[in-house]
Rosetta silent file (secondary structure, phi, psi, omega in degrees, C-alpha in Angstrom):
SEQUENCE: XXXXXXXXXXXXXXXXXXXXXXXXXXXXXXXXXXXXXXXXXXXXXXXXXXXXXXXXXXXXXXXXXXX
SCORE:     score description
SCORE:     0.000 S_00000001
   1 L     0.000  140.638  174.697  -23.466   26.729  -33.269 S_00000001
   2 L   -92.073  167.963 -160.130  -24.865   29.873  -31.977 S_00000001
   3 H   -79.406  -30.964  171.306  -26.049   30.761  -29.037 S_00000001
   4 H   -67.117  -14.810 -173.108  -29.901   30.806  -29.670 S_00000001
   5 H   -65.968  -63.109 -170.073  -29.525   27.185  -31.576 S_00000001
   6 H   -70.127   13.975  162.900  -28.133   25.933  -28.540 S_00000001
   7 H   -78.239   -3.108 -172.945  -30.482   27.373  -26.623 S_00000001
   8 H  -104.210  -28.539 -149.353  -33.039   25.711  -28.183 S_00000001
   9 H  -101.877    2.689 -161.249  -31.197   22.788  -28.336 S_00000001
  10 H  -130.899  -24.785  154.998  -30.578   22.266  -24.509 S_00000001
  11 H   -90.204   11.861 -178.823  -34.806   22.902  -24.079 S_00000001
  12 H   -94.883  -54.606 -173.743  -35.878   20.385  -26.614 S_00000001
  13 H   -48.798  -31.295 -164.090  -33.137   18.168  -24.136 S_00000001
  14 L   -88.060  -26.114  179.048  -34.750   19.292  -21.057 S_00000001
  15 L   -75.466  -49.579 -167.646  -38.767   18.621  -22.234 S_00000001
  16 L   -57.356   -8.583 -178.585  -37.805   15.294  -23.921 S_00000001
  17 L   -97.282  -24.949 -100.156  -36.965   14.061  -19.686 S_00000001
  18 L  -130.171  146.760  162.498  -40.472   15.815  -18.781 S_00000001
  19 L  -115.635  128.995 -162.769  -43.766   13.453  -18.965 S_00000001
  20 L   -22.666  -44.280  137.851  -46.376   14.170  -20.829 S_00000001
  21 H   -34.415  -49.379  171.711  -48.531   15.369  -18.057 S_00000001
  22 H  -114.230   39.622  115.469  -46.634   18.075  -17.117 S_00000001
  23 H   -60.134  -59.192 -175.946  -46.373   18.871  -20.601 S_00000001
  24 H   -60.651  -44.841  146.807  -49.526   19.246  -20.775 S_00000001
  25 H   -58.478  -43.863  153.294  -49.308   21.406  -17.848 S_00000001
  26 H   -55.774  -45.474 -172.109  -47.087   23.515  -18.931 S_00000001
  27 H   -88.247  -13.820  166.301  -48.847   24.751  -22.013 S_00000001
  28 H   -74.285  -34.226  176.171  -52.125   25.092  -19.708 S_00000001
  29 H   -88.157  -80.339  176.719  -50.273   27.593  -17.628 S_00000001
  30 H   -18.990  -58.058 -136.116  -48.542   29.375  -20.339 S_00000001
  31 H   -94.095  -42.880 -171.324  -51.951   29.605  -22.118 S_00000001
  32 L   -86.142   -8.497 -173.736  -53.624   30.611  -19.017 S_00000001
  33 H   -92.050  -36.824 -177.244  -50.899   33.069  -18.153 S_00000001
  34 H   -69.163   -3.472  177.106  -51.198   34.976  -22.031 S_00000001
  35 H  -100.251  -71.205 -161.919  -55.278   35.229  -21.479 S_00000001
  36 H   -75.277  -15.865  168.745  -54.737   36.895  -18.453 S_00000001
  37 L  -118.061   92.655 -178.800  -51.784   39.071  -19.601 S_00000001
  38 L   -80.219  -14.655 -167.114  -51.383   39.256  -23.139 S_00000001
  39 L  -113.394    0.894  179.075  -49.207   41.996  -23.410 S_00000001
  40 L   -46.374  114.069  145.244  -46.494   40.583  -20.371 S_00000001
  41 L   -13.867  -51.236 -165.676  -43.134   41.448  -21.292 S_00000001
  42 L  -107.337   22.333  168.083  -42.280   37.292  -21.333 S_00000001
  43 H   -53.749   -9.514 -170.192  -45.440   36.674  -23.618 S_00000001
  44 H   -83.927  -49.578 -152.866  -42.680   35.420  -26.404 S_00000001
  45 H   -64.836  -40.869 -173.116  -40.950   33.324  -23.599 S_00000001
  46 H   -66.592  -52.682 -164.178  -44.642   31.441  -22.722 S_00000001
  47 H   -50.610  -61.973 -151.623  -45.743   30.907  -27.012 S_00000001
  48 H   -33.456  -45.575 -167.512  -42.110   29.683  -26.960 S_00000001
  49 H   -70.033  -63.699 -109.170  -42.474   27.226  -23.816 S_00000001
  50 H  -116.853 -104.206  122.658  -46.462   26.242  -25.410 S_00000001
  51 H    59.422  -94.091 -159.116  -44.153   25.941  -29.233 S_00000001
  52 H   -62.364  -91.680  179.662  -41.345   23.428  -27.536 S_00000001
  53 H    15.184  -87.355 -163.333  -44.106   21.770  -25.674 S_00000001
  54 H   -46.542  -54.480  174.755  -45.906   20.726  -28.636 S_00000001
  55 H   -41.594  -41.269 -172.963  -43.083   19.838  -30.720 S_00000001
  56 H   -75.427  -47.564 -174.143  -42.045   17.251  -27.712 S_00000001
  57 H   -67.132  -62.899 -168.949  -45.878   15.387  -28.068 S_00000001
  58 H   -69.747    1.222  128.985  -45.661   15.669  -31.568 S_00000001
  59 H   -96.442   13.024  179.611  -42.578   13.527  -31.761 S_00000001
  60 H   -84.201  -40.138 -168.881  -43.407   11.476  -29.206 S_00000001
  61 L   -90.261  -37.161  147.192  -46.747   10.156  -31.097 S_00000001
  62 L   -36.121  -72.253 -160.787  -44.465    9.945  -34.359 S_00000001
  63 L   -72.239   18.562 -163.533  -42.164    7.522  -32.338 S_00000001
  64 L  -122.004  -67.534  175.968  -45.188    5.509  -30.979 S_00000001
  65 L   -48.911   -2.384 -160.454  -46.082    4.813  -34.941 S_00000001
  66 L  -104.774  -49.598  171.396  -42.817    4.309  -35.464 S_00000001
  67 L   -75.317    0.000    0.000  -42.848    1.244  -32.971 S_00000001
């Protein structure tokens, strides 16, 4: 495994402990940090965090259908 898989793979582990609320927070701040800076240096690092985010609701509402 390389190092960005597991790097990906140790923040899908870290969101999946996180509750949905400050999911939801997260991706408000990220969102709110790229309007006021769009051009930041860590704008990749924010989509990314706003990205993982999503993915973590959108299998969470999968597993709720699931159940």
């Amino acid at each position: 495994m390389n190092a960005t898989s597991e790097m990906h793979r140790q923040i899908f582990k870290r969101y999946r402990d996180l509750e949905t609320e400050t999911l939801k927070i997260i991706m408000f701040d990220c969102r709110q940090v790229l309007k006021a800076i769009p051009d930041s240096p860590q704008a990749e690092q924010y989509k990314s965090a706003i990205h993982h985010c999503l993915m973590e609701l959108a299998t969470r509402r999968i597993n709720a259908y699931k159940n």
